[in-house]
Every structure is written in structure tokens, then in C-alpha cells.
Wavefront OBJ file of the C-alpha trace (Angstrom):
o trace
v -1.947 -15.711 -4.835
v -1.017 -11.760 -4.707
v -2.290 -9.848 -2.453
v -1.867 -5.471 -2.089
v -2.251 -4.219 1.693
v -2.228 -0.772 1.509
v -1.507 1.198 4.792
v -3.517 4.435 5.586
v -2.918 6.762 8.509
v -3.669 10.065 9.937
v -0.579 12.613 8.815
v -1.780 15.128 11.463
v -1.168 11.767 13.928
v 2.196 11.210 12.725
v 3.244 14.560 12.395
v 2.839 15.436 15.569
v 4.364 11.781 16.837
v 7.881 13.167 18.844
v 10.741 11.246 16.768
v 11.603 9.169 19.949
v 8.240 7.182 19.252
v 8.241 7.656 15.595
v 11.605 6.096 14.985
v 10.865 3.149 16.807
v 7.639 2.661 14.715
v 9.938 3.362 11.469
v 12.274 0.407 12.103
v 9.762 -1.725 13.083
v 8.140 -1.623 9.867
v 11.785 -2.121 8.549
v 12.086 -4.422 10.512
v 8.492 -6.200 9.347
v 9.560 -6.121 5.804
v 12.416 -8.535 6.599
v 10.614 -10.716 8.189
v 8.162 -11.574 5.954
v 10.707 -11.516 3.343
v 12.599 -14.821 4.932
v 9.294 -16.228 5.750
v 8.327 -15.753 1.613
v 5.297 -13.465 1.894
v 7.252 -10.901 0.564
v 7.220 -9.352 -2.746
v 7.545 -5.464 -2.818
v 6.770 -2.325 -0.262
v 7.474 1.479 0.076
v 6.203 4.269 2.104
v 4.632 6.827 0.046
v 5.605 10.637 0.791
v 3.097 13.014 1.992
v -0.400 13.849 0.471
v 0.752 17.277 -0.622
v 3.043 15.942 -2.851
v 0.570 14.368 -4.159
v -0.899 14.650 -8.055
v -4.306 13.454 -8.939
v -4.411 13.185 -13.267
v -8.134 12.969 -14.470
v -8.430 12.517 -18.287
v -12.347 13.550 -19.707
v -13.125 13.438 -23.005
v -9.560 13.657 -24.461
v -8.513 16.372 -21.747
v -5.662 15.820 -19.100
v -6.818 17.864 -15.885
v -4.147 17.900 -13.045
v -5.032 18.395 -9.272
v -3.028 19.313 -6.199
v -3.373 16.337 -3.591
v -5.082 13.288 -3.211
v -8.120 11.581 -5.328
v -10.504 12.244 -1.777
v -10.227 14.338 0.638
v -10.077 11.803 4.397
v -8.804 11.567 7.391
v -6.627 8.841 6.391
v -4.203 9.184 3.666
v -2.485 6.370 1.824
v 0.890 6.184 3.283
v 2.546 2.790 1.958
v 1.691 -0.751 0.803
v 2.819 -4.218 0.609
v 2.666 -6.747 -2.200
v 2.711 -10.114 -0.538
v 2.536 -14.172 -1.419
v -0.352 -15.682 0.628
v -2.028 -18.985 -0.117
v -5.865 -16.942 0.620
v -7.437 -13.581 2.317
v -7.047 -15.387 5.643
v -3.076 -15.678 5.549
v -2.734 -12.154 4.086
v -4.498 -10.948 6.692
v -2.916 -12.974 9.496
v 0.529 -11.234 7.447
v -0.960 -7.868 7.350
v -1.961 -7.750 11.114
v 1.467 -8.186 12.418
v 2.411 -4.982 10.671
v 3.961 -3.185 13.782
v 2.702 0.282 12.872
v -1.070 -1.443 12.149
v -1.320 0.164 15.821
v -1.477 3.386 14.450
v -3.199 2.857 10.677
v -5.642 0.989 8.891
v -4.796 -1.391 6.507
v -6.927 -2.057 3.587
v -6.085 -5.918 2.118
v -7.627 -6.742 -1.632
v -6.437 -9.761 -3.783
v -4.418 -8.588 -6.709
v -6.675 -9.015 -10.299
v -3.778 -10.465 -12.728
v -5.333 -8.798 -16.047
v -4.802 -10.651 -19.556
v -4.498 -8.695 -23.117
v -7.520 -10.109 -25.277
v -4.955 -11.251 -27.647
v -3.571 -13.837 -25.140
v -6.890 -15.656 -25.029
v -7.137 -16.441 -28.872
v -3.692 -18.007 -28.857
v -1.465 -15.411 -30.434
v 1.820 -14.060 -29.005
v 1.417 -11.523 -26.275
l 1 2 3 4 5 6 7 8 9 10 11 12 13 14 15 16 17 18 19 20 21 22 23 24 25 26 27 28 29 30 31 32 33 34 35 36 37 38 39 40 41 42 43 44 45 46 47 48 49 50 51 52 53 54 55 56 57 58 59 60 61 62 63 64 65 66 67 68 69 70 71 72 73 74 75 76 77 78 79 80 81 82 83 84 85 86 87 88 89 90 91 92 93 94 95 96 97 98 99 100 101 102 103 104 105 106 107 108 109 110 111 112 113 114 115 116 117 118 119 120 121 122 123 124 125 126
């Protein structure tokens, strides 16, 4: 089963983190990602660049409205995620807690909702 954890921090926190400690949290989360990709959790992460570079795209009644920044405005901004292999929540979240940089930023764990095109379930070609 998939599961997304998506990482969310303070930027004001790590912004003002001297490099000698932010560094070491960098590589560790490096250093995270290869584990759990030789023990087969892994399927895909990135860190995400800053909220203000940020887009937020609404479409309303056939009208594309763009805004600066995030969808909310928190305290926490959405700064990276993992897609992982777990068998349930319980082993995701056992995966997601050994995130080094967990220390500084809550992480958010949902199963991922594999969608299927209507036309799949009557039997024709997707």
C-alpha cells in the first residue's frame, strides 16, 4: 500500500537555524532517504522550495485566478514529502517517525487513494 508523508515546518525556524546545525539536519534527511530506499519503503521524495515561491491556481466558473503563496496562510508550511511502500498506517508511521528532521516538523501521513477512469470499470481499454 502507498502511503504520502508530507513534512511541514516553520521557515522562520529554519531560517534562522545557523548552517552548522542546518547542514547536519540536511544530510540526515539524505541520509534517511537511503535508508529506507535499501530497506524498500522507498518510492519518491523532494524538498519543496520556499512558500514565496509559491503559486496557488483557483479556477471558478471557467476563470483561472492566480495567487502569490500558499493555499493557507500557517505557521507551518509544506516543505517536502515522501511516497513510501508500507504494508498499513502503522508501518508508515513507524517509517515516517524516524525521519531525522521529524525533530523539527510535523509530518502529516495519509494513505494514497489509487483513482480509476470510469471506463476501466465497464471493461474497455483504459
Amino acid at each position: 500500500m502507498k502511503f504520502m508523508f508530507m513534512i511541514y515546518h516553520d521557515e522562520n525556524v529554519l531560517d534562522a537555524m545557523p548552517e552548522k546545525e542546518m547542514q547536519p539536519l540536511v544530510d540526515s534527511a539524505i541520509e534517511y532517504a537511503e535508508e529506507i530506499r535499501r530497506s524498500g519503503h522507498y518510492i519518491v521524495s523532494d524538498a519543496l522550495q520556499r512558500v514565496r515561491t509559491a503559486r496557488t491556481i483557483r479556477v471558478r466558473a471557467g476563470k483561472v485566478s492566480t495567487t502569490a503563496g500558499p493555499f493557507a496562510e500557517t505557521k507551518e508550511q509544506l516543505g517536502g514529502f515522501f511516497l513510501i511502500e508500507a504494508k498499513d498506517m502503522d508501518e508508515a508511521c513507524a517509517v515516517a517517525a524516524r525521519f531525522p528532521p521529524a525533530r523539527v516538523a510535523v509530518i502529516e501521513i495519509r494513505p494514497v487513494q489509487e483513482l480509476n477512469h470510469s471506463r476501466d470499470r465497464r471493461g474497455l481499454p483504459s
